[in-house]
N, C-alpha and C positions, 0 to 999 in steps of 0.2 A: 630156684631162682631167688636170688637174696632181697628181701625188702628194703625200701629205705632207710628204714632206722638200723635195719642190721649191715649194713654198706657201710654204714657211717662208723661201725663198732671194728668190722673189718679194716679198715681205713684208719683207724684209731692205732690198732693192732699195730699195721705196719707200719706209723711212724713211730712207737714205742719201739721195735726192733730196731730200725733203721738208726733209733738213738744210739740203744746199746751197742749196734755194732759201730758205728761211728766211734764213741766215746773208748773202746777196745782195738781195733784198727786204725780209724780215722789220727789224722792230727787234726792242728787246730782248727783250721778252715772247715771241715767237716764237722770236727764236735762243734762250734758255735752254729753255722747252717740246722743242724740236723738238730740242737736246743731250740733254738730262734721255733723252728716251726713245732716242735713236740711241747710248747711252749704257748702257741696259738693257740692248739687244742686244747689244752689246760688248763687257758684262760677261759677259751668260750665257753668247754662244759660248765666249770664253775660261775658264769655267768648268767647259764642257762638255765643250773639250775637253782642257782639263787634268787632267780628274777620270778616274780611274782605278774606283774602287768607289762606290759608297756611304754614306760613310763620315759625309755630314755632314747624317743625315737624323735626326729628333726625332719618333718616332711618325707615322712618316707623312709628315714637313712639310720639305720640303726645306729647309735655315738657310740654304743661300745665296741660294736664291731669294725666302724671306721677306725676307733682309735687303738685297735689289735692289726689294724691291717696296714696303718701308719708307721707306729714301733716298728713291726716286721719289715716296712720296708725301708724303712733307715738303715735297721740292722744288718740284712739281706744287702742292701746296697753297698754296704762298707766293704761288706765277705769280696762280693761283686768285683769292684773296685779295685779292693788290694791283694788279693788269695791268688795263685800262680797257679788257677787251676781257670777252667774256662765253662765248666757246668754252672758254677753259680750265676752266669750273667744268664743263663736260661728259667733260674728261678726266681732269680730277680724280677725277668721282664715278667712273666708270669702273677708277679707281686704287683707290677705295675697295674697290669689287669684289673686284678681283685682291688685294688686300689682305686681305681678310675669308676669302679662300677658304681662305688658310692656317690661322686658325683654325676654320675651318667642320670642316678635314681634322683639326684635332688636337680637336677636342671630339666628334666621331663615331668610334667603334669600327670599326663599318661604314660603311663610304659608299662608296656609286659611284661607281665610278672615273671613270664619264665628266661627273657632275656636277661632279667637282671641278674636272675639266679646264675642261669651260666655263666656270666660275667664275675661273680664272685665265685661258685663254688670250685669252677671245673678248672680254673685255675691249679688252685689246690693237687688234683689228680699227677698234672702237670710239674707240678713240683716234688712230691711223691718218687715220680718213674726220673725227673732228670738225679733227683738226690740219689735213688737205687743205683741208677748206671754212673753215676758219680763217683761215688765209693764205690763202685765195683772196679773203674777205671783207675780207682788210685790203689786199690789196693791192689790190682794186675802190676802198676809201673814201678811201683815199691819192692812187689818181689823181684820186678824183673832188672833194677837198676839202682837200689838200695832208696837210701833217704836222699829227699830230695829236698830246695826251699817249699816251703810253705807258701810264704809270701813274697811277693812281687820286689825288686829292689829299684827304689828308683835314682837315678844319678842326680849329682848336685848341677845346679843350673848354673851354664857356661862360665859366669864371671867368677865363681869360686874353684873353677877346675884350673883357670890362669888360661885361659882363651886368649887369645891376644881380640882386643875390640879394635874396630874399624880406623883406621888414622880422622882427625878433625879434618875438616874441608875446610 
């Protein structure tokens, strides 16, 4: 059975693969997803183990890791948003999560320690398995139907396409 600390190394593992194979497979939408989060990790370790005390926590709320889980979900959000694939809005909401959790911790006095954690960590797991079956999914539709958009297109709004508008009353 894997301890905690070695969970975390296994987990680490697999979003380092999931890079690779994204960046080799993946287009764009996936290589920027599968950055963005191989990306978290590599901010946190080096914060983790640059940090000496606890110096940069606000009632509870760790500022570095808010402001790792902020970025993420900007960036996450945009994939989200614009990508012509439909996995990222599962990692997204997932971002949302981990996101909320830090203010869930700063607007409770008391809170349990292990719900915040789920709140932020298992998140993560979550995004993990939707990004695997993600790229798995686009690289199934690739083969079976060549290159496809990437990104969503969106149409010009009515009055540039020569819509006719409503007569005056």
């Amino acid at each position: 059975m894997l301890t905690w600390g070695a969970r975390a190394y296994v987990q680490y593992g697999l979003y380092l693969i999931l890079f690779l194979l994204a960046w080799r497979r993946g287009d764009a939408p996936e290589r920027v997803l599968a950055g963005i989060m191989l990306g978290m990790v590599v901010v946190d370790r080096i914060y983790h183990l640059g940090r000496g005390t606890d110096l940069l926590v606000y009632h509870g709320v760790d500022v570095v890791h808010l402001a790792i889980d902020t970025s993420s979900l900007l960036g996450i959000g945009y994939v989200a948003l614009h990508a012509n694939r439909f996995y990222p809005l599962w990692i997204g909401g997932a971002q949302i999560i981990a996101f909320s959790s830090h203010f869930y911790r700063l607007g409770l006095v008391e809170i349990q320690t292990t719900a915040y954690q789920v709140m932020s960590i298992i998140p993560s797991y979550v995004q993990l398995l939707a990004m695997a079956l993600g790229l798995a999914c686009h690289m199934r539709r690739q083969k079976r139907r060549g290159n496809y958009p990437s990104w969503r297109r969106y149409s010009a709004p009515s009055s540039a396409r020569g819509a006719r508008s409503l007569p005056a009353v």
